[in-house]
C-alpha positions as CSV (number, residue, x, y, z in Angstrom):
1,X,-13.3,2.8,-3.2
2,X,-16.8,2.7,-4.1
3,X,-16.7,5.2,-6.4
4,X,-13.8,4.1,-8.2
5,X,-15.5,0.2,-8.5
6,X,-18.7,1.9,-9.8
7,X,-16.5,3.3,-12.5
8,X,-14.4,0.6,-13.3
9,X,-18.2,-1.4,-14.1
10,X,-19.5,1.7,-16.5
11,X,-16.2,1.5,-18.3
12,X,-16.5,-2.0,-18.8
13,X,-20.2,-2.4,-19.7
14,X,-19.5,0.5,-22.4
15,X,-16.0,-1.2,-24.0
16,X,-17.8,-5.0,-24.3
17,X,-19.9,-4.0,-27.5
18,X,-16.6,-3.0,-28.7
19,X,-14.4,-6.4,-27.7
20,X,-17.6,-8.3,-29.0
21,X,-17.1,-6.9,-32.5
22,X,-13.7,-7.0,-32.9
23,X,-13.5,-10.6,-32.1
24,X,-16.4,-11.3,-34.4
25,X,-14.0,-9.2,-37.1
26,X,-10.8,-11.5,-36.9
27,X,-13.1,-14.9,-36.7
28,X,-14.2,-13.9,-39.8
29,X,-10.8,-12.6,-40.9
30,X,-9.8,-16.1,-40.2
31,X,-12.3,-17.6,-42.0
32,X,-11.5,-15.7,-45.0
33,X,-8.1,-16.7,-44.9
34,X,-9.4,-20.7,-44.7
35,X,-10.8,-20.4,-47.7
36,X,-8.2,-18.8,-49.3
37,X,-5.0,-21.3,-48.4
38,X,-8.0,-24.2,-49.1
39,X,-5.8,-26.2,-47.5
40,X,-6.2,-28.1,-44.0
41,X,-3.8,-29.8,-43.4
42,X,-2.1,-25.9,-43.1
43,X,-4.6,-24.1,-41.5
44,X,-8.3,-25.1,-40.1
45,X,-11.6,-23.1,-40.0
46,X,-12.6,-21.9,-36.6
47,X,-15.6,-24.2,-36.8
48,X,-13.5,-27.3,-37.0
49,X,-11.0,-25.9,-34.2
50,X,-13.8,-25.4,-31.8
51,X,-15.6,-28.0,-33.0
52,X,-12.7,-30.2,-32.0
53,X,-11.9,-28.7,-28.7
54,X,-15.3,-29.4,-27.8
55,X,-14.6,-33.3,-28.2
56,X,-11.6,-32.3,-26.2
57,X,-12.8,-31.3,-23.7
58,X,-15.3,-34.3,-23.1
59,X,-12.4,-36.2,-22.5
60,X,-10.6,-36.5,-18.9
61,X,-7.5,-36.6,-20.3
62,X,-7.8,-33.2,-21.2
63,X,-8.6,-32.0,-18.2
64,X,-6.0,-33.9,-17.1
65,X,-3.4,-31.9,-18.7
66,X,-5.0,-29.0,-18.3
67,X,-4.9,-29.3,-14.4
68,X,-1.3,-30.1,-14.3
69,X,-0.2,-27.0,-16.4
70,X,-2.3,-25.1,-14.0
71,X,-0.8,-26.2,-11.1
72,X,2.8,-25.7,-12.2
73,X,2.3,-22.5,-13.6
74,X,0.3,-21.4,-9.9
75,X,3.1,-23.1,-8.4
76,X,6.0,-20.9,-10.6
77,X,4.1,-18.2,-10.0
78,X,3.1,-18.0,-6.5
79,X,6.9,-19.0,-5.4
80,X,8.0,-15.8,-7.4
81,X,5.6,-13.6,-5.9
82,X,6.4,-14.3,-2.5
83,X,9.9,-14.5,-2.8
84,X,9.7,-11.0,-5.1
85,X,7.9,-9.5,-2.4
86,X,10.8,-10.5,0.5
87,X,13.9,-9.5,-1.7
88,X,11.4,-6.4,-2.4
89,X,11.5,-5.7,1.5
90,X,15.1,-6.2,2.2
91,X,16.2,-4.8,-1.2
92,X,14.8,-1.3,0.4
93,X,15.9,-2.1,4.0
94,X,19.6,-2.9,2.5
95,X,21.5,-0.9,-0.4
96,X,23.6,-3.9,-0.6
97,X,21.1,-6.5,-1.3
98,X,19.2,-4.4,-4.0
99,X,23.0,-3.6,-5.9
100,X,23.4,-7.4,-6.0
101,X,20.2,-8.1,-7.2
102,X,20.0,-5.7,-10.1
103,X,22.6,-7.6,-12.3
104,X,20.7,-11.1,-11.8
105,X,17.6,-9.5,-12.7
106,X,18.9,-7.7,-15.1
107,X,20.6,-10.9,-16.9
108,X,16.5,-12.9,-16.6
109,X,14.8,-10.3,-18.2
110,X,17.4,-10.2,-21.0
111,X,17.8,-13.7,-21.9
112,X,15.3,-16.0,-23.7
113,X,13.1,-17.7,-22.1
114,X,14.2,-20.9,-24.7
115,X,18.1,-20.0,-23.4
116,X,17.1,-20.4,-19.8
117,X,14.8,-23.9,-20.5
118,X,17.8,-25.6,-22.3
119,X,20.5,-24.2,-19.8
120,X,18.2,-25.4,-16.6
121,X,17.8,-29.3,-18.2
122,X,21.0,-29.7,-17.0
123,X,19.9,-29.5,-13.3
124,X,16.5,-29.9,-13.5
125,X,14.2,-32.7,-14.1
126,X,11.6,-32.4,-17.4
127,X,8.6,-32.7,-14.6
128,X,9.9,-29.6,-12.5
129,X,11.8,-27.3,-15.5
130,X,8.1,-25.5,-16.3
131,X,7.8,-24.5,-12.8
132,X,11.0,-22.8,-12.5
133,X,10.8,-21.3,-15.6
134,X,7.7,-19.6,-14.8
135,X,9.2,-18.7,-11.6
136,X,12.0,-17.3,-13.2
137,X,10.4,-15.2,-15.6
138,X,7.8,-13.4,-13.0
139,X,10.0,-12.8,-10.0
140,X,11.9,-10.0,-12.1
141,X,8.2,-8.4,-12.9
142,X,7.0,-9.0,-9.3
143,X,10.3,-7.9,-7.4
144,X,10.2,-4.6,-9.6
145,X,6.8,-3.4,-8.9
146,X,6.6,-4.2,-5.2
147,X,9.8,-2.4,-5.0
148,X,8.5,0.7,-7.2
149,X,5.5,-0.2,-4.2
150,X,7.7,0.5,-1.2
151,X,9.9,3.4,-3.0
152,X,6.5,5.4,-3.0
153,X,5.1,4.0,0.3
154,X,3.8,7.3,2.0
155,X,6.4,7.5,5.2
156,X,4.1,10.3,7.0
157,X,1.4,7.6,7.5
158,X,3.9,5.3,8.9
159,X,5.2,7.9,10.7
160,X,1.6,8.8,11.9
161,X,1.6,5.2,12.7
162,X,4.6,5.1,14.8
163,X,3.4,8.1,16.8
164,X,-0.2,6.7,18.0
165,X,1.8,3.2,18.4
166,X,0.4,0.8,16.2
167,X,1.2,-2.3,16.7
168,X,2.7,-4.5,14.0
169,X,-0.5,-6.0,12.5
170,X,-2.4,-2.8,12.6
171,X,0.5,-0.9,10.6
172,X,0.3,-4.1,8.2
173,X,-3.3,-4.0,7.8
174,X,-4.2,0.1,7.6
175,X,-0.8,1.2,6.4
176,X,1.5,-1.1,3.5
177,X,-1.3,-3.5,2.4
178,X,-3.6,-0.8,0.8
179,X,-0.6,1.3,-0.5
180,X,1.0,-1.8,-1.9
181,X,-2.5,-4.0,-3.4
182,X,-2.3,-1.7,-6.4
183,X,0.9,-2.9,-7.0
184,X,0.3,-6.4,-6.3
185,X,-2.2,-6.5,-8.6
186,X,-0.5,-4.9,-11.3
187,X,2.7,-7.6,-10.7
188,X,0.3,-10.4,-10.7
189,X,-1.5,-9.6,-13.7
190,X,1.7,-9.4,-15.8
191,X,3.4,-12.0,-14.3
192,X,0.3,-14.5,-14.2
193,X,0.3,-13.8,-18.0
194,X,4.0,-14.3,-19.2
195,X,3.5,-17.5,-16.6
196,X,1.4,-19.0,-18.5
197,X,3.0,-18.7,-21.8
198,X,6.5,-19.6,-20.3
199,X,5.9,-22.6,-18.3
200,X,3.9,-24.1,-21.4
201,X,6.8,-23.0,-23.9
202,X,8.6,-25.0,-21.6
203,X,6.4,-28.0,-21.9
204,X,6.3,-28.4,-25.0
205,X,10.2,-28.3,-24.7
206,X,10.8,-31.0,-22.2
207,X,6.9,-32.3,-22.9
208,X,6.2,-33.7,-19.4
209,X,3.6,-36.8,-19.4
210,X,0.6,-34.6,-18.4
211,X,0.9,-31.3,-20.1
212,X,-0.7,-28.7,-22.2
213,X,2.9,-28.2,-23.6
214,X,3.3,-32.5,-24.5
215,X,-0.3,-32.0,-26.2
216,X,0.5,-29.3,-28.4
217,X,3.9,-30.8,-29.2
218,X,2.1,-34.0,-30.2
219,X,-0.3,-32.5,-32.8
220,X,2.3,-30.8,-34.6
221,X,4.4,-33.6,-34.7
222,X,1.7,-35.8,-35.6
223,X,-0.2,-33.1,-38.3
224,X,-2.9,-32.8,-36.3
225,X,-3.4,-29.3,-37.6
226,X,-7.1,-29.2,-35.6
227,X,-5.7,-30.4,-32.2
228,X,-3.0,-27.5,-32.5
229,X,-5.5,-25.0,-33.0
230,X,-8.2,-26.5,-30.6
231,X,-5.5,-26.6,-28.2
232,X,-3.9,-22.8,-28.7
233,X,-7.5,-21.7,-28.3
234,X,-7.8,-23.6,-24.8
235,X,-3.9,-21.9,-24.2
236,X,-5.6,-18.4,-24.8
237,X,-9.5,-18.8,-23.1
238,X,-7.4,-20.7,-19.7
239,X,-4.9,-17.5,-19.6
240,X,-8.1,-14.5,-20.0
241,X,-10.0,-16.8,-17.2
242,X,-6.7,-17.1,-15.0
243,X,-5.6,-13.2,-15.5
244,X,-9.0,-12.1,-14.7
245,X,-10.4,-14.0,-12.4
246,X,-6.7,-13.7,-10.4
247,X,-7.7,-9.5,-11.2
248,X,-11.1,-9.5,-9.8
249,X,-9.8,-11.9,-6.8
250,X,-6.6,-9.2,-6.0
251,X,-9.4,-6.3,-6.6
252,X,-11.9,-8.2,-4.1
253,X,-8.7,-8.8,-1.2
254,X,-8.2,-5.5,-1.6
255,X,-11.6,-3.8,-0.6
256,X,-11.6,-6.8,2.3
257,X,-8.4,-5.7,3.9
258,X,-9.9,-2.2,4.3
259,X,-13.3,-3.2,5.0
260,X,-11.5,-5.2,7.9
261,X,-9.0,-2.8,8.5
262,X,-10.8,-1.6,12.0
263,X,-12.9,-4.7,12.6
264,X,-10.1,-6.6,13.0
265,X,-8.4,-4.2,15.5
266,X,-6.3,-5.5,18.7
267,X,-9.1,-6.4,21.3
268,X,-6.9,-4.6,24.1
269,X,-5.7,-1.5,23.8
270,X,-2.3,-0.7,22.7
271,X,-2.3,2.4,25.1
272,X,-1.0,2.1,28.7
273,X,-3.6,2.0,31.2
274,X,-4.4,5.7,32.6
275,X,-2.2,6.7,35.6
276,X,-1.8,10.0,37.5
277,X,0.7,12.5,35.8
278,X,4.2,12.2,36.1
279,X,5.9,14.2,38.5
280,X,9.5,13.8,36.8
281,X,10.6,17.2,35.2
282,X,10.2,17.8,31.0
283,X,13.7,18.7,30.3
284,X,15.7,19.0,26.6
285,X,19.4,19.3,27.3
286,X,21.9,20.4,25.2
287,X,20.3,19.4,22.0
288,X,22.4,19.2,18.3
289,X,19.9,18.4,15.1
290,X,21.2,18.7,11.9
291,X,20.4,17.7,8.3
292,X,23.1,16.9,6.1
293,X,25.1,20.5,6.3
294,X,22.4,22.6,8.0
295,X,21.9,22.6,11.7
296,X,18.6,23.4,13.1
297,X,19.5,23.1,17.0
298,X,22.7,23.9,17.9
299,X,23.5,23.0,22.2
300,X,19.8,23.9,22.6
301,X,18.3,23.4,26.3
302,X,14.8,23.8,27.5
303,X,12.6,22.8,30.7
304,X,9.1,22.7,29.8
305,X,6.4,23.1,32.4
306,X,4.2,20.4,33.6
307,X,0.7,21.9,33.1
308,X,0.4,24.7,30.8
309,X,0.2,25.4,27.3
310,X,3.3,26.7,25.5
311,X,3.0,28.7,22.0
312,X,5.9,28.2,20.0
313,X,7.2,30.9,17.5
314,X,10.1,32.3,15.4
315,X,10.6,32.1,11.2
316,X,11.0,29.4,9.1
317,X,13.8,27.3,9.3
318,X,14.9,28.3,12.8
319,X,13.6,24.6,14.3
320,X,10.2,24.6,15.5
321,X,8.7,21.3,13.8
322,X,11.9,19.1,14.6
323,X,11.5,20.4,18.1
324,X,8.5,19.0,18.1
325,X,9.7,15.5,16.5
326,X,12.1,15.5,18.8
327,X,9.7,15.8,21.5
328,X,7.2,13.0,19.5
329,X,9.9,10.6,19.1
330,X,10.1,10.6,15.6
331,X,13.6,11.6,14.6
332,X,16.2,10.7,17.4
333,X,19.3,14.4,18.2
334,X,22.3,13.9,17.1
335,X,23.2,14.9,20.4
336,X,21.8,16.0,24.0
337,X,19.0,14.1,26.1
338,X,15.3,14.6,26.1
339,X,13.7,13.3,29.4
340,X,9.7,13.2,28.8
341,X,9.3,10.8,32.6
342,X,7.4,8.3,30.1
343,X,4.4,10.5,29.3
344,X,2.2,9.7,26.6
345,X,2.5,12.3,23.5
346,X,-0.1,12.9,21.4
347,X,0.1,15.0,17.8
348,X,-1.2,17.1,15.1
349,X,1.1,16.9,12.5
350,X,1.9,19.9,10.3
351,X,-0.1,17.5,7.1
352,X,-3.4,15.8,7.7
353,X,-2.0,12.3,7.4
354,X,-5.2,10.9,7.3
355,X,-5.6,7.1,6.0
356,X,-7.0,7.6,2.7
357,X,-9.2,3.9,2.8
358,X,-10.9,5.0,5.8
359,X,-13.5,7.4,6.6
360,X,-13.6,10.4,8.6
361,X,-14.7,8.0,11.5
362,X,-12.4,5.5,10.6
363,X,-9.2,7.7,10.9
364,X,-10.5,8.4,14.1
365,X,-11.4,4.8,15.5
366,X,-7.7,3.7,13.8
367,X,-5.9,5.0,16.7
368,X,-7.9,3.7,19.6
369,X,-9.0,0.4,21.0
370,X,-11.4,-2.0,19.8
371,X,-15.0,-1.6,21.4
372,X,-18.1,0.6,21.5
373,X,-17.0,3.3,23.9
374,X,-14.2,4.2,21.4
375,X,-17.1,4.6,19.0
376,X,-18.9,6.7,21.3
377,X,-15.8,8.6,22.1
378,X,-15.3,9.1,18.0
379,X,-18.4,9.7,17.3
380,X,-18.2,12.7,20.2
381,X,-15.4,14.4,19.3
382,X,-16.4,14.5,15.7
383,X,-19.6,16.3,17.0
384,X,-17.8,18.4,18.7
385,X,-15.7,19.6,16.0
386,X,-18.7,19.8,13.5
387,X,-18.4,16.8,11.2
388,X,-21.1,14.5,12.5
389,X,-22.7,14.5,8.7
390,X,-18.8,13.9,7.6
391,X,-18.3,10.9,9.2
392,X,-18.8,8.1,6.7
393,X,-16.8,10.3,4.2
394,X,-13.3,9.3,2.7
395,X,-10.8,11.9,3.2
396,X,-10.9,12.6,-0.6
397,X,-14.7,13.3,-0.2
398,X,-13.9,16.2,2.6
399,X,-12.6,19.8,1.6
400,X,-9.3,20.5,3.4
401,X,-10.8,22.2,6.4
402,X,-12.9,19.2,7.4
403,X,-9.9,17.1,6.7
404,X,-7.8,19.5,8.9
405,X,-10.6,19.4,11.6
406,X,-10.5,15.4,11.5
407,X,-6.9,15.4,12.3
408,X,-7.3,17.8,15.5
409,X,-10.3,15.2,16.7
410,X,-8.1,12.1,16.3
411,X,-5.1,13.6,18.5
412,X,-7.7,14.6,21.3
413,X,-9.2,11.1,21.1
414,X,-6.0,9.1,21.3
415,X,-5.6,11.1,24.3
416,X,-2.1,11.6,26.4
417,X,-0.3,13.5,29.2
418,X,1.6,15.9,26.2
419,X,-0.3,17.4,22.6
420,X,1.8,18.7,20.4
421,X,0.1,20.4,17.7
422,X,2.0,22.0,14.8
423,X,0.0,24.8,13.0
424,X,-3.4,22.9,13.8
425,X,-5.4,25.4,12.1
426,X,-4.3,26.4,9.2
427,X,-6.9,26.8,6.2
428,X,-9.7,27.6,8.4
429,X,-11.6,29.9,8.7
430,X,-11.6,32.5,11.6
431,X,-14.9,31.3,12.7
432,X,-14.0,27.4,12.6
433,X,-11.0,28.3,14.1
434,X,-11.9,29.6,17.4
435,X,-14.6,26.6,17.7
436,X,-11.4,24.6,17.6
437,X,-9.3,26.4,19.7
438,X,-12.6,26.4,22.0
439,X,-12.7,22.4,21.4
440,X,-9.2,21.8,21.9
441,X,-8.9,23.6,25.1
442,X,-11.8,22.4,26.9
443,X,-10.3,19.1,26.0
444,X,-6.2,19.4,26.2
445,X,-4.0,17.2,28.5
446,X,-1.9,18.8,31.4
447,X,0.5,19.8,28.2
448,X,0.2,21.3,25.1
449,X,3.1,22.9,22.6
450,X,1.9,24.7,19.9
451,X,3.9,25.6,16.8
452,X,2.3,28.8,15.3
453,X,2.9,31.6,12.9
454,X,-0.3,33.8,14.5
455,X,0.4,35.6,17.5
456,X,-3.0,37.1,18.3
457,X,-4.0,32.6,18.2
458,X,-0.7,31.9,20.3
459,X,-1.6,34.6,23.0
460,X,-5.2,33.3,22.7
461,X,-4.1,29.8,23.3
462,X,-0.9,29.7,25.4
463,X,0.4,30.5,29.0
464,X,3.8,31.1,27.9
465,X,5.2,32.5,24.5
466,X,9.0,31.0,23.5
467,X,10.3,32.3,20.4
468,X,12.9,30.6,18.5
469,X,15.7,31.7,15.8
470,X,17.6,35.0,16.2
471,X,18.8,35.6,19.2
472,X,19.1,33.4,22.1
473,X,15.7,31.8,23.4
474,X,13.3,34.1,24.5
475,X,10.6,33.0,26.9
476,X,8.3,35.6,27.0
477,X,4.9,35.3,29.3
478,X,1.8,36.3,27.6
């Protein structure tokens, strides 16, 4: 985040010279086309119109107008970005609602905004038309992107989420606000935009007593070819202040809800309190999983010991991962019954999954209670697995190793009566490896299943070899 701000600042301190010389270009373009019409009472010099929105604006009754165009346009354009952002939610919770919606919408963006203005005086009164107008015109802009938002919401990390039980506020704050800022912002800085421009066509429609729209209206009704301009320029300075500072404000919220991201963790933990181990048996029974035409686990049945760690193996394809989904609670069988006596389960998922707005410590500290032992405990186990000097980095700062080694340090915090750990060392190298496999045994639960491709690892590792795929279960003890 850092980096990206510090580049965002060199990129614009190198374009201003640019924007500073253009602008100087067209004033004097302008002025060049003053002197040629030579006519004022067509078109002013850009002395005389700032010149006479300076007198303007030493008048209340231009800030007058100027605060009530402000305030309906804010109010326009606030009610369509929270109402874009709920029909974006339910649009992607429910097919139905997003095939009803897509005609409407498609009808507003299609049809002039002067169409919808003279249509909508029927119902509405002149004070409240630019309000709805603007309303109408962003919620198609802000409904789109925060949809495009949730189509490319990353589902591991809220399945990551799910897994090391987040509560509600925590998913909010760590998971779908920095995934979906970017497109807030980008919704917002269109929509405060066409806004702007649509809610003041609209005044100067139904020219409501204090306007920017009534203002306009009345200087070119009136010839006052000065006002007009003076006032277009105050139209086009208000929108660049509005877009930008609304820009720099989204940019700002966003930054904050990361910074706060683990600050503003639940005060209790949302683990249960430790207990002694359950007694009750681990037992899969009769298990059916199946995606679209291809079934993975077909009447499958399996009684796992209580203590022990168990390598599983086979090929590709023949069910391992979705055993161990099952197993997390992630994906539900299609049939059977999976009886875990309420243990605690604990993961290392196949990807990294780590939050990409937090640091190496961070992705840690997200999945454990507020306080300083779990920053002790953090800051331990990221010792342990040799990334002490990594732990203010962002995952994008660490090579895949180091991001593959946070991962394994994060399941052994969070803890558990069960680890599942699905290829958990892949990409490193042989050395790292075994100071994993060294870290992660000294510091399993009574549990462990372990998905693996590497024999001479899963005979290193495991009590008990099952292989999967082929021909009937094998349990095979190494």
């Amino acid at each position: 985040m850092k980096g990206s701000s510090t580049k965002r600042n060199n990129v614009s301190e190198r374009k201003w010279p640019q924007r500073l010389l253009a602008l100087v270009f067209w004033l004097l373009v302008w002025q060049g086309l003053y002197l040629l019409v030579d006519k004022e009472f067509l078109l002013v010099s850009p002395l005389q119109a700032f010149g006479r929105l300076g007198e303007l604006a030493g008048q209340a009754a231009f800030w007058s107008s100027v605060l009530a165009t402000c305030l309906r346009v804010m109010a326009g354009f606030l009610s369509a970005l929270l109402i874009g952002i709920v029909l974006a939610f339910l649009s992607v919770r429910f097919s139905l609602i997003k095939a009803l919606l897509a005609p409407v919408l498609g009808v507003v963006r299609a049809t002039p905004v002067a169409s919808f203005i003279i249509l909508a005086l029927i119902w509405i009164s002149t004070g409240r038309l630019p309000v709805f107008i603007a309303f109408l015109m962003v919620l198609p802009m802000t409904y789109s992107n925060l949809s495009a938002g949730l189509e490319h919401l990353d589902r591991d990390l809220v399945e990551m989420a799910r897994l090391f039980r987040f509560s509600g506020s925590r998913t909010l704050r760590l998971i779908y606000l920095p995934q979906l800022m970017p497109y807030v912002t980008a919704a917002s800085t269109a929509g405060l935009g066409f806004a702007w421009k649509s809610a003041i066509a609209a005044e100067v429609i139904v020219h409501p007593a204090l306007s920017i729209g009534k203002q306009i209206w009345g200087a070119k009704i009136y010839f006052e070819i000065a006002d007009l301009f003076a006032w277009t320029i105050a139209v086009i300075l208000l929108s660049i202040l509005i877009e930008g500072g609304a820009v720099r404000g989204l940019r700002a919220l966003e930054k904050k809800l990361l910074d706060l991201g683990l600050s503003r963790r639940e005060a209790h933990s949302h683990q249960p309190e430790k207990k002694a181990p359950s007694l009750e048996p681990l037992e899969l029974a009769h298990l059916t999983k199946s995606y679209g035409p291809l079934t993975v686990l077909e009447d499958f049945s399996l009684s796992l010991p209580l203590e022990g760690t168990v390598a599983l193996m086979g090929p590709s394809g023949c069910g391992k991962t979705t055993l161990l989904r099952l197993l997390a609670g992630l994906e539900q069988p299609d049939g059977g019954t999976i009886r875990l006596g309420g243990r605690k389960v604990s993961m290392v998922f196949q990807e990294d999954r780590l939050l990409p707005g937090l640091t190496a410590k961070g992705n840690v500290l997200a999945v454990l209670p507020a306080g300083e032992e779990s920053s002790a405990l953090a800051d331990e186990v990221l010792r342990a697995c040799g990334l002490s000097s990594a732990a203010h980095k962002l995952p994008e700062e660490l090579s895949g190793g180091m991001r593959r080694r946070v991962a394994v340090a994060r399941a052994i915090a969070y803890g558990g009566d069960i680890l599942l750990l699905d290829e958990p060392f892949k990409g490193l190298d042989e050395e790292t490896k075994r100071e994993m496999e060294a870290f992660v045994a000294a510091n399993r639960p009574p549990l462990m299943l372990q998905v693996t491709h590497d024999r001479e690892e899963a005979r290193r590792m495991a009590d008990t070899l099952l292989r999967l795929g082929g021909p009937p279960l094998q349990v095979v003890k190494s």
